[in-house]
ZAMIMI-115386 format. One record per residue (C-alpha): x, y, z; residue number from 1; residue in one letter. Coordinates in steps of 0.5 Angstrom, whole numbers. Example, Ala and Ser with C-alpha at 12.3 -4.5 7.8 and 13.67 -1.06 7.14 Angstrom:
// residues 2
east, north, up, pos, code
25, -9, 16, 1, A
27, -2, 14, 2, S
// end
This chain:
// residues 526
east, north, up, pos, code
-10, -2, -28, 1, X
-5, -2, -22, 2, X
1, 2, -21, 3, X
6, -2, -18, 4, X
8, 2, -13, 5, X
10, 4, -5, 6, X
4, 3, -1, 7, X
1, 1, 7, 8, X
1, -6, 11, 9, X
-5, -6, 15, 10, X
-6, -11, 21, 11, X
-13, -9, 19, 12, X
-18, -14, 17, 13, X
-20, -9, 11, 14, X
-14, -10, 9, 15, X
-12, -16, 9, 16, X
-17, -23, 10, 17, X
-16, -30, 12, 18, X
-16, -34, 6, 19, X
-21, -41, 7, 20, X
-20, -46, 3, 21, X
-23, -49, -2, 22, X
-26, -56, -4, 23, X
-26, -57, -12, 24, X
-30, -64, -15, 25, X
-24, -63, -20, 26, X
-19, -67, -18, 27, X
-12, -63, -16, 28, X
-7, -65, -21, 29, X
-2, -60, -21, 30, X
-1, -58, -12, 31, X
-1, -64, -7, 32, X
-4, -63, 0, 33, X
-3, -60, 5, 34, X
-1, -54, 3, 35, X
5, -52, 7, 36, X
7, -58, 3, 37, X
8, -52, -4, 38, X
13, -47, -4, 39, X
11, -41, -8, 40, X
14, -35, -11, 41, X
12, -29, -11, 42, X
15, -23, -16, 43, X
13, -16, -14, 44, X
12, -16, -7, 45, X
14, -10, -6, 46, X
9, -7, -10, 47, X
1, -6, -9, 48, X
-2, -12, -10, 49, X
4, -17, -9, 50, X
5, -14, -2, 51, X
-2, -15, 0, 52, X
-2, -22, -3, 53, X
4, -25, 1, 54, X
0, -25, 8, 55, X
-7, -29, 3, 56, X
-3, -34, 1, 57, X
1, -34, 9, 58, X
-6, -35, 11, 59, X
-8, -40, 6, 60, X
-2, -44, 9, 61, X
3, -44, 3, 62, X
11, -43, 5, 63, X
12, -36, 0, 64, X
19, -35, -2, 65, X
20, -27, -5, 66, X
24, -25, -11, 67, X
27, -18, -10, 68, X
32, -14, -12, 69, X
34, -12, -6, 70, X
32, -16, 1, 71, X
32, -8, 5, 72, X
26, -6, 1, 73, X
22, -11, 5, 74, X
24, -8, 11, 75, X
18, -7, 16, 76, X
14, -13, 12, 77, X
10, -15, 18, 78, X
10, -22, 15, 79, X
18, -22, 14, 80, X
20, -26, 19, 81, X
15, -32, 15, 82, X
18, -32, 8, 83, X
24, -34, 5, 84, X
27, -28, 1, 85, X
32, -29, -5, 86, X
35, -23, -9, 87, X
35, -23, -16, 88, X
32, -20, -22, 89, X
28, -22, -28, 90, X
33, -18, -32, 91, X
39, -23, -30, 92, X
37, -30, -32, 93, X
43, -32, -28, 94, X
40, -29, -21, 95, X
33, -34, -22, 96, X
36, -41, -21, 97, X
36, -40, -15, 98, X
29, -36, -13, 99, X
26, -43, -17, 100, X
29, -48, -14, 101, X
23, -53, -10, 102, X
18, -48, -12, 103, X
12, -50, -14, 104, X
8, -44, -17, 105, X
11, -37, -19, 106, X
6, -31, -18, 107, X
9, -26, -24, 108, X
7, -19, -22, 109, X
13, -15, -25, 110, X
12, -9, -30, 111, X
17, -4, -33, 112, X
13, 2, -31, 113, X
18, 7, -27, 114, X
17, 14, -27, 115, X
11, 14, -32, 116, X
15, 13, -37, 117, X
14, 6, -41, 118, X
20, 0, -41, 119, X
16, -5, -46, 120, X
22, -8, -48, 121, X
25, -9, -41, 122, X
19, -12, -40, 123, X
19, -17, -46, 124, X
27, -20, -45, 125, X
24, -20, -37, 126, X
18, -25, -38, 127, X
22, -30, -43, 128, X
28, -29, -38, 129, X
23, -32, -32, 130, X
19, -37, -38, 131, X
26, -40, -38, 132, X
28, -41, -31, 133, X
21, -43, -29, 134, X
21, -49, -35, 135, X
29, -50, -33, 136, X
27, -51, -25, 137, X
21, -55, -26, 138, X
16, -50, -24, 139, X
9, -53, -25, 140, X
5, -46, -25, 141, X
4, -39, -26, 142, X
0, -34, -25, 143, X
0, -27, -29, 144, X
-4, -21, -27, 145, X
-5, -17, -33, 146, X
-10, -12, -35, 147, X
-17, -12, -38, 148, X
-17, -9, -45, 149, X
-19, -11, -51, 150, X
-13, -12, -55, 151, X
-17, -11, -62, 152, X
-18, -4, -60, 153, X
-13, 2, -61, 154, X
-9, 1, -54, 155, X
-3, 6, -51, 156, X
3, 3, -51, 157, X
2, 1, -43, 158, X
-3, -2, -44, 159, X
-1, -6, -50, 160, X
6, -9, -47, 161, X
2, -12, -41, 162, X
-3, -16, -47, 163, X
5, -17, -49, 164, X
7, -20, -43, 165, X
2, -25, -42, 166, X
3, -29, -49, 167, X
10, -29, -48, 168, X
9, -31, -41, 169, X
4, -37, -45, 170, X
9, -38, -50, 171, X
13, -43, -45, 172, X
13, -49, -43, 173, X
10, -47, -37, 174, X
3, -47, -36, 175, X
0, -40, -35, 176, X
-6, -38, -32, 177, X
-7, -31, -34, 178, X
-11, -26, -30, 179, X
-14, -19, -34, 180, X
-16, -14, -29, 181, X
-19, -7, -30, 182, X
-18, -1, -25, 183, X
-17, -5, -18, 184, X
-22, -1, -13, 185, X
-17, -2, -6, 186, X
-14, 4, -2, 187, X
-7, 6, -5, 188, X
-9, 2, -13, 189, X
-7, 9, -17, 190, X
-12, 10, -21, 191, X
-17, 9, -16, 192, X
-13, 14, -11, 193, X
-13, 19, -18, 194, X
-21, 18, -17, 195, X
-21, 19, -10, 196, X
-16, 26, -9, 197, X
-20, 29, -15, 198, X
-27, 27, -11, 199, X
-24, 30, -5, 200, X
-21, 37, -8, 201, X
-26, 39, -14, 202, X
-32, 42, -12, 203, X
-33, 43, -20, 204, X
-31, 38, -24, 205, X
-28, 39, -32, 206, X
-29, 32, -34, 207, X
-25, 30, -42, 208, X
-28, 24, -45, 209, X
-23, 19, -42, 210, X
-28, 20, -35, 211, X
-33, 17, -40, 212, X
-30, 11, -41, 213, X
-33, 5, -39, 214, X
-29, 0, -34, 215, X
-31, -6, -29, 216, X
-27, -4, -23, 217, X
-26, -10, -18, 218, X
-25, -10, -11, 219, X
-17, -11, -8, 220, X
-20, -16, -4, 221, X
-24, -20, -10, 222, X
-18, -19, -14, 223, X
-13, -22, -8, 224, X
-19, -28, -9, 225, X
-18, -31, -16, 226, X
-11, -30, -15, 227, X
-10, -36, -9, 228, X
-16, -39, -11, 229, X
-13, -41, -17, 230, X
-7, -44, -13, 231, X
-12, -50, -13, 232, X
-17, -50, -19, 233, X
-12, -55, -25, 234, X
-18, -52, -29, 235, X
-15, -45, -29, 236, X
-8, -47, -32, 237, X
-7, -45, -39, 238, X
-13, -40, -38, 239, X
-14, -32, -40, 240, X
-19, -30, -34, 241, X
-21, -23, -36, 242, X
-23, -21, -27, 243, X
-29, -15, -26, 244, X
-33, -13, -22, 245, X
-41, -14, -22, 246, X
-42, -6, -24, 247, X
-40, -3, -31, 248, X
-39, 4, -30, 249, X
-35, 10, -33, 250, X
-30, 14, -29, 251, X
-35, 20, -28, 252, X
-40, 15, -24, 253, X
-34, 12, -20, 254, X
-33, 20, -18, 255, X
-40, 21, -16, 256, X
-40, 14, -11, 257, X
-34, 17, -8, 258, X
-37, 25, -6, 259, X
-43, 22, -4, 260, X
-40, 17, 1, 261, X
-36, 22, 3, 262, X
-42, 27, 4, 263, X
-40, 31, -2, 264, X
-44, 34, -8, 265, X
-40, 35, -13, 266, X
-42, 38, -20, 267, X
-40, 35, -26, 268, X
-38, 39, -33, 269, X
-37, 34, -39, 270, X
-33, 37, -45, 271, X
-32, 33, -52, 272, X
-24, 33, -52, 273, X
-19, 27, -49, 274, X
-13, 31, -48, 275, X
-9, 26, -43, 276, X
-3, 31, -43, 277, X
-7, 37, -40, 278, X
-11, 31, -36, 279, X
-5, 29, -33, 280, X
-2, 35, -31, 281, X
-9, 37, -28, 282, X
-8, 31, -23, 283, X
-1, 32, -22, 284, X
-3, 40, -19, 285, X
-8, 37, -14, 286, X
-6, 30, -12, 287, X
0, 27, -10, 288, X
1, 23, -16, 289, X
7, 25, -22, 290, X
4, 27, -29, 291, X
9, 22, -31, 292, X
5, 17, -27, 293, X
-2, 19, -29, 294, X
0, 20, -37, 295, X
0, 13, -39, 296, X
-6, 10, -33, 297, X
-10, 17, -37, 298, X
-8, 14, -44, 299, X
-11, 7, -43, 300, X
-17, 9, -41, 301, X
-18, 11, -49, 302, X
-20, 3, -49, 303, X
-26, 0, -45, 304, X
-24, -5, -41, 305, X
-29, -8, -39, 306, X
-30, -16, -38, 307, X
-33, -20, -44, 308, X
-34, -27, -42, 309, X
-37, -32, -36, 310, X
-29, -36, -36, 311, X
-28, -32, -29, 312, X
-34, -35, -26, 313, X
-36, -42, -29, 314, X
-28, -43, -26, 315, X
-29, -39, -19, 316, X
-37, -39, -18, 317, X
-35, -39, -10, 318, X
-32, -32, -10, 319, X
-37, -27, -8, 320, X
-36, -20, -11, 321, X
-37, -14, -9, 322, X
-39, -8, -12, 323, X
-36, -1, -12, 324, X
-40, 3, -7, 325, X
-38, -4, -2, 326, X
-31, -3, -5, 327, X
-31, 4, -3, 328, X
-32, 4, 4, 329, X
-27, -1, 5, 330, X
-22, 2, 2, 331, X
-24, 8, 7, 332, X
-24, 4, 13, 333, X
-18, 5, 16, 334, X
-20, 13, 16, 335, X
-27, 11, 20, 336, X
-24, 6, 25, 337, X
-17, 11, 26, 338, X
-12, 5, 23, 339, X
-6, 7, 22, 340, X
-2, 3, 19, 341, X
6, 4, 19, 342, X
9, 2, 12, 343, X
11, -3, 10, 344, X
14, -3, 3, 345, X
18, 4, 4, 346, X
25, 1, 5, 347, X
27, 4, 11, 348, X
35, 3, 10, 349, X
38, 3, 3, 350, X
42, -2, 0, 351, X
48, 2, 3, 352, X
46, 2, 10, 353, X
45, 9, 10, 354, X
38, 12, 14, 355, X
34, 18, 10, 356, X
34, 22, 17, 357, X
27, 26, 13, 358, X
22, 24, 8, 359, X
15, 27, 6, 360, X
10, 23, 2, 361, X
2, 23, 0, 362, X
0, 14, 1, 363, X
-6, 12, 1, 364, X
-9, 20, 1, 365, X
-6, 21, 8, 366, X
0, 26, 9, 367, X
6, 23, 12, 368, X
12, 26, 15, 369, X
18, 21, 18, 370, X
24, 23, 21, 371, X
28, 18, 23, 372, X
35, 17, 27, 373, X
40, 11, 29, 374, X
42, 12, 36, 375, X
47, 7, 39, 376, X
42, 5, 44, 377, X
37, -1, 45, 378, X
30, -1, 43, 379, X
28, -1, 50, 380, X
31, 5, 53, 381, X
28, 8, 47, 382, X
21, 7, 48, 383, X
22, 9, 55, 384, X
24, 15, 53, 385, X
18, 17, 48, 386, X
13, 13, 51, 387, X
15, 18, 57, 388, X
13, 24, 54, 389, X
7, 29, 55, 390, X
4, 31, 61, 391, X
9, 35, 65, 392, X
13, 33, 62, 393, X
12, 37, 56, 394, X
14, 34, 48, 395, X
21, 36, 50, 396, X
23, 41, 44, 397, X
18, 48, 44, 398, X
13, 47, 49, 399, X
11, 53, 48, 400, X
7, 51, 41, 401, X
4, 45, 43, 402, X
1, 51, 48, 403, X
-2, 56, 44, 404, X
-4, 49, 39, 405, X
-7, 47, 46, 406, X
-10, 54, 46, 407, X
-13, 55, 40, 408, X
-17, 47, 41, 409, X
-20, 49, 45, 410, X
-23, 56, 44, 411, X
-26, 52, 39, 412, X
-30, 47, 43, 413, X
-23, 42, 43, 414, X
-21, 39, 49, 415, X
-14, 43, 50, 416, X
-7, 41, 52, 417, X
-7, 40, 60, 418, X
-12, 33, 60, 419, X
-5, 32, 63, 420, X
-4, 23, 63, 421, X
-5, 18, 68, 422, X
2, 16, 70, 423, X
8, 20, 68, 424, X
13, 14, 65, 425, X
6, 8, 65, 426, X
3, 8, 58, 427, X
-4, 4, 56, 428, X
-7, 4, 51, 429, X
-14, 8, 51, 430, X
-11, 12, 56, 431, X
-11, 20, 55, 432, X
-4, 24, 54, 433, X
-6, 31, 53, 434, X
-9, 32, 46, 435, X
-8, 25, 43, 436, X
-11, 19, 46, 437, X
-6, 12, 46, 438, X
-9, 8, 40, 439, X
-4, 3, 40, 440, X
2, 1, 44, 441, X
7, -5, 42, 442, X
12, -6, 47, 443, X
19, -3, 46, 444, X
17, -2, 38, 445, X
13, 3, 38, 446, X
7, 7, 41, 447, X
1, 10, 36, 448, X
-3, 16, 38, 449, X
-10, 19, 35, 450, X
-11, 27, 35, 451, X
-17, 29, 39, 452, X
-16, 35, 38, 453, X
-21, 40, 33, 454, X
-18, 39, 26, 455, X
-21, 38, 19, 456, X
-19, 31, 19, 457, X
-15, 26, 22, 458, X
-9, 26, 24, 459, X
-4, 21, 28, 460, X
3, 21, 32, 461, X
7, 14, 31, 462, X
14, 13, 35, 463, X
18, 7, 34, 464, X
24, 3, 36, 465, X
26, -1, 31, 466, X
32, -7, 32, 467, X
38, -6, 29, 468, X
45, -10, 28, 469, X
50, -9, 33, 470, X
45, -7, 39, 471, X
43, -1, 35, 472, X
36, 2, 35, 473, X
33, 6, 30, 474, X
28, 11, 32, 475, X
22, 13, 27, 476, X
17, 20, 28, 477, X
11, 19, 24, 478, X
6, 25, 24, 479, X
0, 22, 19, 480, X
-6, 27, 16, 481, X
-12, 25, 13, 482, X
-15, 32, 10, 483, X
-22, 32, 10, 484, X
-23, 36, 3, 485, X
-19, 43, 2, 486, X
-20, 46, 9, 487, X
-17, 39, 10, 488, X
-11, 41, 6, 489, X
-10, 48, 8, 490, X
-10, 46, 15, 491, X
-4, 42, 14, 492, X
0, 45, 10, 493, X
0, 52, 14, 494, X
3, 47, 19, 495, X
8, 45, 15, 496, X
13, 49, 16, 497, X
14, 49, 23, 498, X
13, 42, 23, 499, X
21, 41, 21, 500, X
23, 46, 28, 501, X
18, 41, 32, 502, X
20, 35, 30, 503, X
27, 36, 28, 504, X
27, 39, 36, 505, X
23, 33, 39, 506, X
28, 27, 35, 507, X
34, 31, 38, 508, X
31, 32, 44, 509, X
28, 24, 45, 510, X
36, 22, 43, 511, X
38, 26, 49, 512, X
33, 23, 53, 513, X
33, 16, 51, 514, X
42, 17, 53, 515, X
40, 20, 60, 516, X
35, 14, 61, 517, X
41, 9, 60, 518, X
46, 14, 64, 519, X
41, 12, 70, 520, X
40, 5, 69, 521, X
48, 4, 68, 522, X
48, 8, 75, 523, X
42, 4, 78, 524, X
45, -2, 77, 525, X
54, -1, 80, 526, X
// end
């Protein structure tokens, strides 16, 4: 099961794989070569898998076209610039004509779940609305992920209204290939988030009998695969694809893979009660994730979704699939190789154009602080300004703080605040600046650095100057956190509250320092 929520782009190859062709001893009828020949439609892009499918289908050599209600909530998408980008809504037939025009296939991964609360209705009406305008424009395709479940078994009403989608979907004069997947096994995916804070914070594990429940969790990567490949297998359309790992295993199992990958022991305690409510407001206290969120994921795990047919690999025999431990450590291989992606799904201004100056959130298990500002200053005389900092010349608000941090890291063994940096305005990656190391740089858009200071986790500090209209820039301060364990989360959040002096200090300070810059080059240049 997958929430479609916010999450992360990453410029990893963990996250984001080229997509080789195919060639099929079935004749192709419903695409013509080459591929950039075909225009598709992907619904959900904003969300979790749409947002990763986007740059596959890039990579297989499509032209995409996403369908969104509002074209801001893309911004950040560092594929943006190589898609079209129509508004409209599922629920306002009227806004489709012009989405499906020339469009060969459409993806459909929408649902009505906001806010834990189930919208089956709205998702009914949705489904016909797209049906219609898909059969109206000529549309030759669509693909449909819904979940995997078996619908003679007594299923929540979630999981119920996404079998409902689907038949609806099927009942058009459009041909559907519709894909049924379990738990999808992919850094930020809901349930597997919910798996993952509860391997890291519980040392002892009070397990309901929903954790028992048996499930054939797929891989993101794997999941991503059956989807463009069936862009090119005419044998698929019309088709019900249940899509699973190759493991059957139980919640419980999947918990215990994780510890152990992350060098936990965790002790495991059974008892003989569902109780989705209380489950629900138990992970609500120790993770991120709202109870109202987790309550109808919880309440679909009454039924085993498990995959109950060989379709899915007589039809894609070329798709390799991995297995959860495998999946695991891909989806925990931006923690191991220190990337940190900036997010690409938040949208950094709203649809009234106004900038949020301050926002917490929990993506991916990484804590994540952002201010922004829009300064009246271009995006090169901001990254002068807070690619100049460190050193001595300090981190332009409570120098004093980073002092004692500096201090305590290295009465612990760390490497302290006064390795100074190599140049006082020169910046390149791998180059030292006091306790952080630069990991990455984009000129005049942003700079990453890595803590090596001693911490119980990982942790980054990413600048940015993102271009805006009228020769306006906006500047974006992103600490991120990777606790490791509850020492992990103690750490962080007895920092927090003097993060808000600090930051807040620092972006009015870089301001400042960005105009003083600009003052200079106007000087320099009468």
């Amino acid at each position: 099961m997958v929430l479609n929520h916010q999450n992360r782009y990453s410029h990893s190859t963990l996250l984001v794989d080229a997509f080789h062709q195919r060639q099929y001893n079935t004749p192709v009828t419903h695409t013509t070569q080459p591929n950039e020949n075909n225009l598709i439609l992907v619904t959900g892009a904003t969300g979790y898998v749409g947002g990763r499918l986007v740059p596959r289908l890039l990579e297989a050599g499509y032209r995409v076209r996403c369908l969104v209600r509002d074209k801001t909530r893309l911004f950040g998408h560092p594929w943006l610039d190589d898609v079209e980008v129509v508004e409209g809504d599922v629920l306002k037939p009227e806004t489709l004509p012009a989405a499906m025009q020339g469009i060969t296939a459409a993806y459909y991964l929408i649902h009505g779940m906001k806010g834990g609360q189930v919208f089956a209705d709205r998702d009914m009406i949705a489904a016909d609305h797209f049906a219609s305008a898909a059969r109206q424009a000529g549309v030759q395709r669509i693909i449909y992920l819904g979940e995997l479940a078996d619908e003679q078994a007594e299923l929540s009403p979630y999981l119920r209204s996404r079998l409902e989608t689907g038949k609806i979907l099927r009942r058009g004069a459009v041909p559907v290939t519709e894909f049924r997947a379990g738990m999808i096994v992919g850094s930020g995916s809901a349930l597997f988030e919910m798996i993952r804070y509860l391997g890291e914070r519980q040392f002892l594990g009070i397990c309901p009998r929903w954790f028992y429940t048996l499930a054939q969790p797929i891989a993101i990567r794997n999941a991503l695969d059956y989807l463009v490949a069936a862009l090119e297998n005419p044998a698929s359309e019309g088709q019900v694809i249940e899509i699973g790992g190759p493991t059957r295993l139980n919640y419980a199992d999947m918990l215990q893979a994780y510890a152990k990958i992350r060098g936990f022991k965790r002790l495991m305690i059974p008892v003989p009660v569902y109780s989705p409510r209380l489950s629900a407001l138990w992970v609500h206290l120790v993770s991120p994730i709202h109870w109202r969120v987790v309550l109808p994921l919880i309440q679909g795990l009454h039924a085993e979704s498990l995959v109950t047919n060989s379709l899915a690999r007589e039809l894609f025999p070329q798709i390799k699939l991995l297995d959860v431990s495998t999946a695991v450590d891909l989806a925990l291989g931006k923690f191991n190789t220190g990337k940190v992606e900036t997010s690409w799904s938040d949208s950094l201004v709203n649809s009234a154009g106004d900038v949020e100056p301050y926002r917490f959130s929990v993506e991916e298990g990484m804590m994540i602080e952002r201010r922004q500002k829009l300064l009246d200053l271009p995006p090169e005389t901001v990254f002068r300004a807070y690619t100049g900092i460190g050193g001595d010349r300090g981190w332009l608000y409570m120098d004093w703080a980073w002092e004692i941090r500096g201090w305590m890291d290295k009465m612990v063994g760390g490497v302290g605040l006064r390795r100074g940096r190599r140049d006082p305005d020169d910046i390149r990656v791998g180059d030292s600046l006091d306790f952080w190391r630069v990991e990455e740089i984009v000129p005049n858009r942003s700079m990453l650095l890595r803590a090596e200071m001693v911490t119980p986790g990982k942790a980054w500090l990413e600048l940015q100057s993102q271009p805006r209209p009228n020769g306006k820039t906006l500047l974006i301060l992103g600490a991120y956190f990777a606790p490791r364990g509850m020492p992990g989360l103690l750490y962080w959040y007895s920092l927090f509250p003097i993060h808000k002096f600090i930051f807040d200090g620092m972006v009015r300070n870089l301001e400042k320092r960005a105009v003083e810059i600009a003052g200079e080059g106007q000087s320099n240049g009468s």
